[in-house]
N, CA, C and O atoms as a MOPAC input file, in Angstrom:
PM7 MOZYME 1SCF
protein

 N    111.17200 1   143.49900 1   154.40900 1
 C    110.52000 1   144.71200 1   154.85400 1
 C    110.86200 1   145.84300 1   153.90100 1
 O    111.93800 1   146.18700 1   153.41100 1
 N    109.72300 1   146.28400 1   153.79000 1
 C    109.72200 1   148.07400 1   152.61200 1
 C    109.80000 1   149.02300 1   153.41700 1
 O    109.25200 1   148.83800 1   154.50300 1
 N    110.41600 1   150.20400 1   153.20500 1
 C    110.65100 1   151.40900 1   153.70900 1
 C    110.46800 1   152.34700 1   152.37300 1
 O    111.16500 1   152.24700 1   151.36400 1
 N    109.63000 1   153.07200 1   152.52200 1
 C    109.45700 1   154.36300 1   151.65300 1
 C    109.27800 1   156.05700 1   152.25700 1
 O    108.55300 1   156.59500 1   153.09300 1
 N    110.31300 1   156.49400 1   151.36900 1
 C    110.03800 1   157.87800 1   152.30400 1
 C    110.28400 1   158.79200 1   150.81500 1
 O    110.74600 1   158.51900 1   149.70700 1
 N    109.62800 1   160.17500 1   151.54700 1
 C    109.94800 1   161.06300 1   150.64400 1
 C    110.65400 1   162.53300 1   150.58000 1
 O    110.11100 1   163.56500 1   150.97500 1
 N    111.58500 1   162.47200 1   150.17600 1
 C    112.22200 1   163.78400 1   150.69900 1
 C    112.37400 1   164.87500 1   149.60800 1
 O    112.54500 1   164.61500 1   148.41700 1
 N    112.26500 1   166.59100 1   150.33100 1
 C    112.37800 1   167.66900 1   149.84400 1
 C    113.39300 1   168.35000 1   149.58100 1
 O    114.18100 1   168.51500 1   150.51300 1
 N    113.61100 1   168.76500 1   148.68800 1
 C    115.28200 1   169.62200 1   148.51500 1
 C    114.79800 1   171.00200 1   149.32500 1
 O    113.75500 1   171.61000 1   149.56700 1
 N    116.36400 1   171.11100 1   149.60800 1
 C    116.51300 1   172.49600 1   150.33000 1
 C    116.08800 1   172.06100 1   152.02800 1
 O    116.52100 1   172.90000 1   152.81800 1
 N    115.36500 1   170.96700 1   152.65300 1
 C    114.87200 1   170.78400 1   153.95100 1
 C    116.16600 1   170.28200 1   154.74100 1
 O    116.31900 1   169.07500 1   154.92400 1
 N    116.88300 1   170.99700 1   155.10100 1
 C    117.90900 1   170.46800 1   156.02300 1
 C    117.01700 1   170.30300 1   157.12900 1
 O    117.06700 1   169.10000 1   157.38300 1
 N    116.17800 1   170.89200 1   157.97600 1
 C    115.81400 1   170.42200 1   159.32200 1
 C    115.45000 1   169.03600 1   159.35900 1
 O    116.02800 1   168.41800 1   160.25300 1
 N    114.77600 1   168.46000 1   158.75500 1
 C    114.65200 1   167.04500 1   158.37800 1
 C    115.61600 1   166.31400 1   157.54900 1
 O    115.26600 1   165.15500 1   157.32500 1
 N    116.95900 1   166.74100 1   156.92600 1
 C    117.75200 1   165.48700 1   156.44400 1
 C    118.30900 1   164.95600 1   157.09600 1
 O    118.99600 1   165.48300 1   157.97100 1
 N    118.22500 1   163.86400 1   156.92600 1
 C    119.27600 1   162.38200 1   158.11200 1
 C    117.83200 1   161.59700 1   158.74300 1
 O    117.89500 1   160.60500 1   159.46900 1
 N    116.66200 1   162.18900 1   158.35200 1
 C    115.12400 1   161.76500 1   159.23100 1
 C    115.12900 1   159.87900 1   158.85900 1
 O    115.14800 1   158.97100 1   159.69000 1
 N    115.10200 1   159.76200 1   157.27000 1
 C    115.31500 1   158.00500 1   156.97800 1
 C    116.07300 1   156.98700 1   157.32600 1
 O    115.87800 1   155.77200 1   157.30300 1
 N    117.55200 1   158.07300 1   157.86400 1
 C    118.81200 1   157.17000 1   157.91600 1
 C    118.54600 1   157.02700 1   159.48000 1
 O    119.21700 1   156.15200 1   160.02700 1
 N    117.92600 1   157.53900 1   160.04700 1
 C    118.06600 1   157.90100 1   161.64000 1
 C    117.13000 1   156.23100 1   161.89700 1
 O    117.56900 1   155.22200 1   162.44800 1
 N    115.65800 1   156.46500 1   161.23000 1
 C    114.74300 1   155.76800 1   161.20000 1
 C    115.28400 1   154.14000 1   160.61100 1
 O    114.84200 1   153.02300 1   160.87700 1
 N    116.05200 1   154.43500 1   160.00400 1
 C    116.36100 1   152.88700 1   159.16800 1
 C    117.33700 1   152.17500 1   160.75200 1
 O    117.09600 1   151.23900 1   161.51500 1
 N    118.30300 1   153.05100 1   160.68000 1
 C    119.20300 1   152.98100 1   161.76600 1
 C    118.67600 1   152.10100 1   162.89700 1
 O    119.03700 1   150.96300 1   163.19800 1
 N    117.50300 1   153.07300 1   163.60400 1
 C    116.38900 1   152.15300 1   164.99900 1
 C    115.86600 1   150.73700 1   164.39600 1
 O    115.75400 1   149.68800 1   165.03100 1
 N    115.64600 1   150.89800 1   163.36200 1
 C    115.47700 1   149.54900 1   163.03500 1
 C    116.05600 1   148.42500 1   163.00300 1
 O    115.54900 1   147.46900 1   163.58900 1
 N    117.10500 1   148.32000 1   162.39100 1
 C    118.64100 1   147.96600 1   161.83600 1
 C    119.14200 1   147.38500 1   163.34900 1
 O    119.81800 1   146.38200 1   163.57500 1
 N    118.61500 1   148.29500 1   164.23900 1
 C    119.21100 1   147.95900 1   165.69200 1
 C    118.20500 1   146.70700 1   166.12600 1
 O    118.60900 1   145.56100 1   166.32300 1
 N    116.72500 1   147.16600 1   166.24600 1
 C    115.71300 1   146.30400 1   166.23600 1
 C    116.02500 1   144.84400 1   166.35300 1
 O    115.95200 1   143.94900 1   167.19500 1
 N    116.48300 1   145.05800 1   164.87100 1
 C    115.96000 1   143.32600 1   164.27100 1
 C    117.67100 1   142.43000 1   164.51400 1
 O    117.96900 1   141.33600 1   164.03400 1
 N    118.38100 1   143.14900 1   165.22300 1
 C    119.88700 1   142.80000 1   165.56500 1
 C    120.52200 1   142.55900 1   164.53300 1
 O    120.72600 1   141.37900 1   164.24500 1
 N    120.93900 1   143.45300 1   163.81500 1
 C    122.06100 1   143.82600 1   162.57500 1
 C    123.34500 1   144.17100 1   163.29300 1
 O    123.36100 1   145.14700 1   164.04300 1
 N    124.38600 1   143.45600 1   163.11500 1
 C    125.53900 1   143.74300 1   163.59000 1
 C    125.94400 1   145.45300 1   163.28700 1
 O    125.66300 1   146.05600 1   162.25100 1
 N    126.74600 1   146.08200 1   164.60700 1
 C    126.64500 1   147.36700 1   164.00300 1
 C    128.18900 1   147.85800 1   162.94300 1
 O    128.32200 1   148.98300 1   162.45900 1
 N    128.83400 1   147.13300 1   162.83800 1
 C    129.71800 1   147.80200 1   162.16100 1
 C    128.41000 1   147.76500 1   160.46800 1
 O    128.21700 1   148.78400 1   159.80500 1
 N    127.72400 1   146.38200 1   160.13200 1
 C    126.69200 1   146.60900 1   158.70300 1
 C    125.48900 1   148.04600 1   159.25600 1
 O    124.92600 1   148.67800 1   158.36100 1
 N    125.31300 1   148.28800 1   160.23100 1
 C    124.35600 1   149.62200 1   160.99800 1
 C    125.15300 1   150.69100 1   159.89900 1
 O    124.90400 1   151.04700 1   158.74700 1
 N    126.16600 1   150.98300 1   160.81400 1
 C    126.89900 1   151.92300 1   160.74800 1
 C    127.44400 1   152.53000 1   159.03300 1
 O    127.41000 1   153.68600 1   158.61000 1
 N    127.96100 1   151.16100 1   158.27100 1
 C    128.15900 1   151.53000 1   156.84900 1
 C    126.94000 1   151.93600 1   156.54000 1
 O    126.88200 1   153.14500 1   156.31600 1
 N    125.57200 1   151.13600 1   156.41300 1
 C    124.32700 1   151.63200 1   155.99400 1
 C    124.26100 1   152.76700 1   155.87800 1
 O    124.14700 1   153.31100 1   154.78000 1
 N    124.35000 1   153.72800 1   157.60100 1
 C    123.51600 1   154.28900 1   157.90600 1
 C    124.89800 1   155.68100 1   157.06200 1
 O    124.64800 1   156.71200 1   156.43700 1
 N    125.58900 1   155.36700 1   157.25300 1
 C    127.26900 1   156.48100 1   156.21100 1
 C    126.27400 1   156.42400 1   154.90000 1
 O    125.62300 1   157.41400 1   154.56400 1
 N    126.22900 1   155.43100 1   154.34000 1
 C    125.91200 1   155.30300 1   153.05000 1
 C    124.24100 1   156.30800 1   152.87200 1
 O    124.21500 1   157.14500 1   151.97000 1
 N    123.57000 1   156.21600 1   153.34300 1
 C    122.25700 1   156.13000 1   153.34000 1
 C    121.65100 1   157.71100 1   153.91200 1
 O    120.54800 1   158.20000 1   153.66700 1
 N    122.63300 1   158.22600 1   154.64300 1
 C    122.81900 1   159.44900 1   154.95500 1
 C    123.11800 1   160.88500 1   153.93200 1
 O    122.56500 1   161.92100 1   153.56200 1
 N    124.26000 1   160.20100 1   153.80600 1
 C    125.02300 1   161.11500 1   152.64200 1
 C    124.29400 1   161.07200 1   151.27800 1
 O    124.41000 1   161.99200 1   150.46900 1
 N    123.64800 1   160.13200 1   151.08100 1
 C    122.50500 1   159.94600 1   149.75700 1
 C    121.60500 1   161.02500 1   150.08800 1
 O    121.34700 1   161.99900 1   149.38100 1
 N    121.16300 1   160.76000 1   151.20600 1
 C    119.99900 1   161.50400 1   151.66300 1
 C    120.10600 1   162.93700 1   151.40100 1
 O    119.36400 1   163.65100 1   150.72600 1
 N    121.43600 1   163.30500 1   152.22800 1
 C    121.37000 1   164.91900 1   152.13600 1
 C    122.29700 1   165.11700 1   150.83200 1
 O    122.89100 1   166.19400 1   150.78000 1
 N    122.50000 1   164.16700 1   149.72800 1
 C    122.42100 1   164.85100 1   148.47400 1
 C    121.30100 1   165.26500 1   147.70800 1
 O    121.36600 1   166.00300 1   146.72500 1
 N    119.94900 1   164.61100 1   148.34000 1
 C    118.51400 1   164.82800 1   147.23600 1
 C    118.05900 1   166.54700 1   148.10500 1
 O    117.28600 1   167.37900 1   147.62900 1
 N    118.73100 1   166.65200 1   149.29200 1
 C    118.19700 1   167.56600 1   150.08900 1
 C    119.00000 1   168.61200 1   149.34800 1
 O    118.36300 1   169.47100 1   148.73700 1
 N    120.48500 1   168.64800 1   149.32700 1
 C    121.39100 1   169.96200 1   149.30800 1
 C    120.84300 1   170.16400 1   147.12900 1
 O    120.92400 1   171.13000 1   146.37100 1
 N    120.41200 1   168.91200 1   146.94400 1
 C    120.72700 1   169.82000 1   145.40800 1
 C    119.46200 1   169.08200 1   144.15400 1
 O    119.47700 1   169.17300 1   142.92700 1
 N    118.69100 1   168.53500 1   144.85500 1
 C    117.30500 1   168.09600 1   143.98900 1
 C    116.41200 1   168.90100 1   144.41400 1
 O    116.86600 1   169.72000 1   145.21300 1
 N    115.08000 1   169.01500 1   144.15100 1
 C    113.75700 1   169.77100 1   144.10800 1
 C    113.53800 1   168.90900 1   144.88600 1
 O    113.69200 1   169.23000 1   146.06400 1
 N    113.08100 1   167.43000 1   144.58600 1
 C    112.53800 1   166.63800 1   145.42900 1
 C    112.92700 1   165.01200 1   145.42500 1
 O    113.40900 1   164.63500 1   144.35700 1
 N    112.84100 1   164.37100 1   146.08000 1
 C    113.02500 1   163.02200 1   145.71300 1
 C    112.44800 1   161.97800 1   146.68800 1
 O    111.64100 1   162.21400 1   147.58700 1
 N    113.10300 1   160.53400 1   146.30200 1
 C    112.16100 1   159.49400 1   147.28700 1
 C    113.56600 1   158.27000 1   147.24400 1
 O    114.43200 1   157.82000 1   146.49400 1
 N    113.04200 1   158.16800 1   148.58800 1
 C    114.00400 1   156.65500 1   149.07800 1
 C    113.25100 1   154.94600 1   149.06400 1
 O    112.34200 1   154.63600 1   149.83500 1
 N    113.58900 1   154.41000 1   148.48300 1
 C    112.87400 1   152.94600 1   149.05000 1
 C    114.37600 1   152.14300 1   149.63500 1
 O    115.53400 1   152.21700 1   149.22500 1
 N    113.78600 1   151.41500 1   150.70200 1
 C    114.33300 1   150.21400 1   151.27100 1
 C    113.94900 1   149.05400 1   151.64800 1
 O    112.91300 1   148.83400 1   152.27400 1
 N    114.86200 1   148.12900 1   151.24800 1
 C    114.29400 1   146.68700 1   151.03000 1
 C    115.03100 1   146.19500 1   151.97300 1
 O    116.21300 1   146.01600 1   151.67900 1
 N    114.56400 1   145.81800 1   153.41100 1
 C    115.69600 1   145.26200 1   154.04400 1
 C    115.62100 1   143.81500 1   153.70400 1
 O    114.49800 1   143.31200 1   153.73900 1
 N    116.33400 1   143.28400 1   153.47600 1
 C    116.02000 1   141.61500 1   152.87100 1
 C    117.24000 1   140.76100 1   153.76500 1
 O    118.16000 1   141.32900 1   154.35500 1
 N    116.98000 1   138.94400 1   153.71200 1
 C    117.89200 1   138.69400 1   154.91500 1
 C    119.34300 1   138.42200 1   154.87400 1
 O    120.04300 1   137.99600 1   155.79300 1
 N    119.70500 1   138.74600 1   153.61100 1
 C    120.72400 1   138.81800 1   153.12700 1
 C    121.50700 1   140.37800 1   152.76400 1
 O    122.73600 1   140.31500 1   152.73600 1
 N    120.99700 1   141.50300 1   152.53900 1
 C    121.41600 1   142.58300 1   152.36200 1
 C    120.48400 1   143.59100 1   152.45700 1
 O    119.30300 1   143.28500 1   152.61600 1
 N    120.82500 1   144.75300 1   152.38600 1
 C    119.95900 1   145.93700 1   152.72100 1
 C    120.31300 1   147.01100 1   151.54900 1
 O    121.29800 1   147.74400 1   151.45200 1
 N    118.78200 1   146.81000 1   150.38500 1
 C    119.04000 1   146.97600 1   149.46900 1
 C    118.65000 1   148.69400 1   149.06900 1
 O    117.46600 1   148.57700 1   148.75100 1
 N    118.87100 1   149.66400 1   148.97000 1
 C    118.56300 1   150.94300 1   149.36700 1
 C    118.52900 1   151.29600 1   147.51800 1
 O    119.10300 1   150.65600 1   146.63700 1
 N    117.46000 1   152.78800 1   147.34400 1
 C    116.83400 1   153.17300 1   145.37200 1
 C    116.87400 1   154.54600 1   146.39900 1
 O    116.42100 1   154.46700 1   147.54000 1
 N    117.49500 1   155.86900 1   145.84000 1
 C    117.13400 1   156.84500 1   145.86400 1
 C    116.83200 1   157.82200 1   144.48100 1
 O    117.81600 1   157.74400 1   143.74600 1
 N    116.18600 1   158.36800 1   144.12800 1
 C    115.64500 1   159.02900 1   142.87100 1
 C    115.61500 1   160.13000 1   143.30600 1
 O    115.40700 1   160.32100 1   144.50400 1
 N    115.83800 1   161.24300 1   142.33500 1
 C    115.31000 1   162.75500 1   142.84800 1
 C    115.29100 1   163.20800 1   141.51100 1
 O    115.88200 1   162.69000 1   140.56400 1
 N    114.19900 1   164.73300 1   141.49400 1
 C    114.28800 1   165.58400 1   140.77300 1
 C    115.29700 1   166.49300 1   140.96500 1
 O    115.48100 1   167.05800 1   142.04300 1
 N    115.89500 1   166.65000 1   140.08000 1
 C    116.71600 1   167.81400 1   140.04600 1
 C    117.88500 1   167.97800 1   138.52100 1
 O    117.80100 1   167.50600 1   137.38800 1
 N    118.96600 1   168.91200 1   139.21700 1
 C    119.75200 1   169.24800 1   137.85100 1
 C    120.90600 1   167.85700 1   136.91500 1
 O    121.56000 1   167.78300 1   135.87500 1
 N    120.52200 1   166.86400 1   138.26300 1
 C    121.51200 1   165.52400 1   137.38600 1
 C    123.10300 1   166.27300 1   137.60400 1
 O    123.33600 1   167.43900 1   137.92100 1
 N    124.02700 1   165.21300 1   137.32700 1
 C    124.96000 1   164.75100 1   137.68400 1
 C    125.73900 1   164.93500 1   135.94000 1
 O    125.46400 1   163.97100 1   135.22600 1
 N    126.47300 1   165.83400 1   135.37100 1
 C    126.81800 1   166.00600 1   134.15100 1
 C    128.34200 1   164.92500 1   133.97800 1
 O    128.80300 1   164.62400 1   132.87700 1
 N    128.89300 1   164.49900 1   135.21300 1
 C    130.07800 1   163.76500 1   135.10800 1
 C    130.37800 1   162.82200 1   136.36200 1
 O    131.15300 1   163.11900 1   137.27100 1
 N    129.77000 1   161.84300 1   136.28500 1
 C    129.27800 1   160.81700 1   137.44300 1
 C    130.68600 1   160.93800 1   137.91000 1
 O    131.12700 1   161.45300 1   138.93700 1
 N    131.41300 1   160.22600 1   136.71900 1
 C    133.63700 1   160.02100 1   137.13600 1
 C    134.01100 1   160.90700 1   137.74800 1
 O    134.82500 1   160.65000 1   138.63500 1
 N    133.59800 1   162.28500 1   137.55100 1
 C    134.66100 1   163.34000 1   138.37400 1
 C    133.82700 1   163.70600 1   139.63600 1
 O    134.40300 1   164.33800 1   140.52200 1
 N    132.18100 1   163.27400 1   139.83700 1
 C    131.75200 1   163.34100 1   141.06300 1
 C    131.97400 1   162.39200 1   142.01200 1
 O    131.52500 1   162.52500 1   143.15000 1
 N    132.67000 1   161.36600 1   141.64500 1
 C    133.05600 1   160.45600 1   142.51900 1
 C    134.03600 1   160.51300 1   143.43400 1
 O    134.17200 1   159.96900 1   144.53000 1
 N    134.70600 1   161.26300 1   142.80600 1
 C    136.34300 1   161.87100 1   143.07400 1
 C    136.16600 1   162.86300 1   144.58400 1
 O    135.42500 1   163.84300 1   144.66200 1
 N    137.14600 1   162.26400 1   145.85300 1
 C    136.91700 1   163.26800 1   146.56600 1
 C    137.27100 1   164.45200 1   146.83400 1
 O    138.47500 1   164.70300 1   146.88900 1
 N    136.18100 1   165.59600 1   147.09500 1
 C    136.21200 1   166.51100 1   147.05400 1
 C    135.64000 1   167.42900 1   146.13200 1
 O    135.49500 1   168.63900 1   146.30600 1
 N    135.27800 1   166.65000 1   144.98000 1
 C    134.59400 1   167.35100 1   143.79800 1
 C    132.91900 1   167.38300 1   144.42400 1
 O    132.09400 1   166.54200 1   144.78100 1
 N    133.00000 1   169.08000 1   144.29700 1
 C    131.44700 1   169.74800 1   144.68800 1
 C    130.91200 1   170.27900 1   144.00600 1
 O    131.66400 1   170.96000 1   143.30900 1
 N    129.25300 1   170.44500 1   143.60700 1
 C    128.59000 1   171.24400 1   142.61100 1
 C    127.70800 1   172.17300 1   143.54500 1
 O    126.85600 1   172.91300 1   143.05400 1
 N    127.97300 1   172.10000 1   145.08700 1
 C    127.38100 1   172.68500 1   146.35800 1
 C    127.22500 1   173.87200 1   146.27500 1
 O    128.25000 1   174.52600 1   146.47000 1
 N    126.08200 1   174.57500 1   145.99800 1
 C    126.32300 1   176.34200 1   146.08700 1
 C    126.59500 1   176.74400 1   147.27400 1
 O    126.62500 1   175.99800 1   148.25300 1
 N    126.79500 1   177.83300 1   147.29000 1
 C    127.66200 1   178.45700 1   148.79100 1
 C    126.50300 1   178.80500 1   150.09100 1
 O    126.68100 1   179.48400 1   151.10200 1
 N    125.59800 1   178.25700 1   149.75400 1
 C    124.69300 1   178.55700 1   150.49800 1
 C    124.92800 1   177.33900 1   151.48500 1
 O    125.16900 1   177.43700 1   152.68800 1
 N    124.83100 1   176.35000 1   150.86100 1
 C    124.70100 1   174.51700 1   151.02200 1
 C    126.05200 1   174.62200 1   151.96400 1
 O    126.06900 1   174.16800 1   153.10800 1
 N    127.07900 1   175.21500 1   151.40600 1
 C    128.69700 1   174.88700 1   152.31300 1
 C    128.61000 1   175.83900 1   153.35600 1
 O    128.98400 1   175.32000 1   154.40800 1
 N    128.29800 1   176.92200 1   153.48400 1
 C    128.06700 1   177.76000 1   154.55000 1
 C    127.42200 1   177.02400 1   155.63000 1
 O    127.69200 1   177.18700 1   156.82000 1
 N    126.29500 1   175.95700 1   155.03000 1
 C    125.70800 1   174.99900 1   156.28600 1
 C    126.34700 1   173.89900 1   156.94900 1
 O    125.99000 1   173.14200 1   157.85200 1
 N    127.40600 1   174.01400 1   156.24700 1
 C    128.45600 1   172.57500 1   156.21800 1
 C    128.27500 1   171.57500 1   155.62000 1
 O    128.83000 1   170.53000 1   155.95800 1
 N    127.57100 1   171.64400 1   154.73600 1
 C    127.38400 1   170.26500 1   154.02600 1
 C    128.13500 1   171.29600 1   152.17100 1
 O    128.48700 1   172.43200 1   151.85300 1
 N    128.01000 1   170.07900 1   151.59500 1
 C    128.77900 1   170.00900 1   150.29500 1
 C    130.42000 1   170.25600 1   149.69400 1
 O    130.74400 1   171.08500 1   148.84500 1
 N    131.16500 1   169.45400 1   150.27700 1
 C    132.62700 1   169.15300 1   150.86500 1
 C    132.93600 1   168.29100 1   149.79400 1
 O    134.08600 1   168.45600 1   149.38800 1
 N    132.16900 1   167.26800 1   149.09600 1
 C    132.55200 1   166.75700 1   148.02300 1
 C    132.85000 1   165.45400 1   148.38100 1
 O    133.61400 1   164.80700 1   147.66400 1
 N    132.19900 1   164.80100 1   149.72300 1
 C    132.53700 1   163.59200 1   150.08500 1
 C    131.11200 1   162.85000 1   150.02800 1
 O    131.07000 1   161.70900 1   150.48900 1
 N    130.17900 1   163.30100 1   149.60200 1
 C    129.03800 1   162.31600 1   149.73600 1
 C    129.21600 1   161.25400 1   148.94300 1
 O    129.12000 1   160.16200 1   149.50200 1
 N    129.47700 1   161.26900 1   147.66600 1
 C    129.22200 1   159.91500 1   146.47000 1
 C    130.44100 1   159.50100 1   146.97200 1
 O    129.79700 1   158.96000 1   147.87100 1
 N    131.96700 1   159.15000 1   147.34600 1
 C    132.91800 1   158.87000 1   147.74800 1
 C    132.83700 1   158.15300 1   149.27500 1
 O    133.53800 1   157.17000 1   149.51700 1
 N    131.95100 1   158.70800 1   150.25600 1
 C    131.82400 1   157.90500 1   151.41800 1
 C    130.51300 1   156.65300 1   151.37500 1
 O    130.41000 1   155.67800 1   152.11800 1
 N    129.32700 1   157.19400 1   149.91200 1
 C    128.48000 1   156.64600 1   149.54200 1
 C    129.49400 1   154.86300 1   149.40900 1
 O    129.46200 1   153.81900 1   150.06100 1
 N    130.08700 1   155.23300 1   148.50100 1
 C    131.11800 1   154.10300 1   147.81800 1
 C    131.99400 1   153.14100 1   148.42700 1
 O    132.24500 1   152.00400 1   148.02600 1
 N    132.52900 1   153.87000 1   149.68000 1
 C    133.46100 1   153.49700 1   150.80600 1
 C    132.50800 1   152.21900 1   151.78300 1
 O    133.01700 1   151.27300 1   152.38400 1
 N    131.15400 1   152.52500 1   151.70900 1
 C    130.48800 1   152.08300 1   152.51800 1
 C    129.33000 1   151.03000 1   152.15200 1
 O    128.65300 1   150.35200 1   152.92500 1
 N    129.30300 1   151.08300 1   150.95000 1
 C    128.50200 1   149.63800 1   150.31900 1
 C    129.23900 1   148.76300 1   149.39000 1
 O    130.29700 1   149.11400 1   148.86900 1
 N    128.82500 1   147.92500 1   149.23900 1
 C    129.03800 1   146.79400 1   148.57300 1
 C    128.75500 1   146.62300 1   147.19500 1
 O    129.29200 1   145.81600 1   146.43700 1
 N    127.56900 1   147.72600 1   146.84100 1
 C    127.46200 1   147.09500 1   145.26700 1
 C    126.94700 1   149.57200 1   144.94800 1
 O    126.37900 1   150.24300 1   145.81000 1
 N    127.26300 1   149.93900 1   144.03400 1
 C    126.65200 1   151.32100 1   143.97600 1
 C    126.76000 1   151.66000 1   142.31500 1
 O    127.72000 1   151.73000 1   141.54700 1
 N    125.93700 1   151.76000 1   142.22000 1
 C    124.97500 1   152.85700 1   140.94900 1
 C    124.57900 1   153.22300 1   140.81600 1
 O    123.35500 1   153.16600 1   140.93100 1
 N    125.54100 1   154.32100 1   140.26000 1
 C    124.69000 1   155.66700 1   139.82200 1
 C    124.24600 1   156.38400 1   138.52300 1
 O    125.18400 1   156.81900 1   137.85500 1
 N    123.26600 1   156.54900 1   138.13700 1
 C    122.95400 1   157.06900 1   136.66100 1
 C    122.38500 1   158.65700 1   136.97000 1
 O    121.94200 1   159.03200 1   138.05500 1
 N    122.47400 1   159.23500 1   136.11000 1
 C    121.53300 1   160.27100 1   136.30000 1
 C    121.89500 1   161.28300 1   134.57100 1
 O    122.75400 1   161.24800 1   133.68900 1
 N    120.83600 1   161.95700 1   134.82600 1
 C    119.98900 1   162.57500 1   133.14100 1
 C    120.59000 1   164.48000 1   133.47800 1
 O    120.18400 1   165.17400 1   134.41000 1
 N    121.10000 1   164.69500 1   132.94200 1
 C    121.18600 1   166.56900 1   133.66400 1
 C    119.75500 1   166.89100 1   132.95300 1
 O    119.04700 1   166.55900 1   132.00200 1
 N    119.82100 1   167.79400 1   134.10200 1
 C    118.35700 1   168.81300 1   134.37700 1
 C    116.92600 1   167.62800 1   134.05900 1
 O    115.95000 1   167.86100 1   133.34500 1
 N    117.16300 1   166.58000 1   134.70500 1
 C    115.97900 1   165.42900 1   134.95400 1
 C    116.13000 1   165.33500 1   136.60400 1
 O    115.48700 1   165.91800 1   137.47700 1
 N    117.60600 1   164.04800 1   136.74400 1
 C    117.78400 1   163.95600 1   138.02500 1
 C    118.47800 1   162.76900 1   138.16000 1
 O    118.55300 1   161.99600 1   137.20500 1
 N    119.12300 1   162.46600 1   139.49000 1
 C    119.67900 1   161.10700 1   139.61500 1
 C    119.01800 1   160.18400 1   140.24600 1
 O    117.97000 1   160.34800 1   140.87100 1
 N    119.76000 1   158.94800 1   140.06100 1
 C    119.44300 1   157.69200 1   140.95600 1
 C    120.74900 1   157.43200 1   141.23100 1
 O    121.73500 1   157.85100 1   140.62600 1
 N    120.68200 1   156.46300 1   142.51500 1
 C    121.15700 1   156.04900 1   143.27900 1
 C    120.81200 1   154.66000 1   144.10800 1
 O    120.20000 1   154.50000 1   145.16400 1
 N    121.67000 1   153.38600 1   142.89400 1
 C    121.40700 1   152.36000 1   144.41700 1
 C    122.41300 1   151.98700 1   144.61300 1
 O    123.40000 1   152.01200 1   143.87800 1
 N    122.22600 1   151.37900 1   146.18100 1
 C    123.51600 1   150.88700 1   147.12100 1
 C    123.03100 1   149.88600 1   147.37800 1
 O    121.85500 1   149.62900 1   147.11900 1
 N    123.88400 1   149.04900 1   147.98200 1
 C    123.85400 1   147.47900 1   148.85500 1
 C    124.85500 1   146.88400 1   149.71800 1
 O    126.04000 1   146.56800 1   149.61000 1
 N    124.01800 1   146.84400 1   150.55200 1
 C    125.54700 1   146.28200 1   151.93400 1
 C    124.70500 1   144.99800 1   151.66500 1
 O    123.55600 1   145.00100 1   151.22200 1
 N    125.62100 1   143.62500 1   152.07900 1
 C    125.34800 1   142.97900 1   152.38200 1
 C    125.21200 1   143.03900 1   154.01600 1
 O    125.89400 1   143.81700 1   154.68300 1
 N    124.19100 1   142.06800 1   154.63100 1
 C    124.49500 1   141.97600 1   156.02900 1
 C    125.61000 1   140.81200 1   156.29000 1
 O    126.43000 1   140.95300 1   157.19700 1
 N    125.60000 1   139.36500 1   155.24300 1
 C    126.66300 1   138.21400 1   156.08600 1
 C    127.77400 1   138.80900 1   155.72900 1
 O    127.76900 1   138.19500 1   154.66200 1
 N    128.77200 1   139.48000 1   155.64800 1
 C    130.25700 1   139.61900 1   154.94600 1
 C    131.29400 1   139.60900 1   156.00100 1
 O    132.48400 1   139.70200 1   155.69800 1

């Protein structure tokens, strides 16, 4: 099964809308929930990184019967030091973004905590990608 969505930077009222949606699903098709739950950590925090700091971007998901294979892309300013954004606590969050509570410096770090396979590339002032993979048998 494909899942495609597309998300806007700056739209907090709608971030968490894919992970919420993947989530009901995930429940659906009887995915054990502790693999729910990493997903939905993982898949979240992706999310409201294309929101807190891209122009725009897009999610695909491949749920397949072996793992749940997640591509996020966005426009925006890119990622100038993947190594030290990994690191927790390291934020590029303007104060606007932390005033909302988000940009704490744990997204790519709980991203990591919570899948199985993660890469990340990204171009400054193009944009990043982002894929993850949980397996479901583990």
């Amino acid at each position: 099964m494909r899942f495609e969505y597309k998300i806007e930077g700056g739209d907090f009222t709608n971030a968490g809308l894919a992970s919420s949606q993947i989530k009901k699903i995930m429940k659906q098709v009887g995915i054990e929930p502790q693999i729910i739950k990493r997903t939905v950590i993982a898949l979240y925090e992706a999310e409201v990184n294309i929101v807190a700091h891209a122009d725009k971007g897009s999610i695909k998901i491949d749920l397949e019967p072996d793992f749940i294979h997640m591509i996020l892309e966005d426009e925006g300013p890119g990622i100038a030091d993947i190594d030290l954004a990994m690191q927790k606590g390291y934020s590029t969050a303007s104060p606007m973004v932390r005033q909302m509570g988000f940009g704490a410096g744990m997204g790519l770090p709980n991203i990591k905590d919570n899948t199985d396979e993660l890469n990340v590339t990204s171009e400054v002032n193009k944009g990043t990608r982002v894929e993850m993979k949980v397996f479901l048998n583990k």
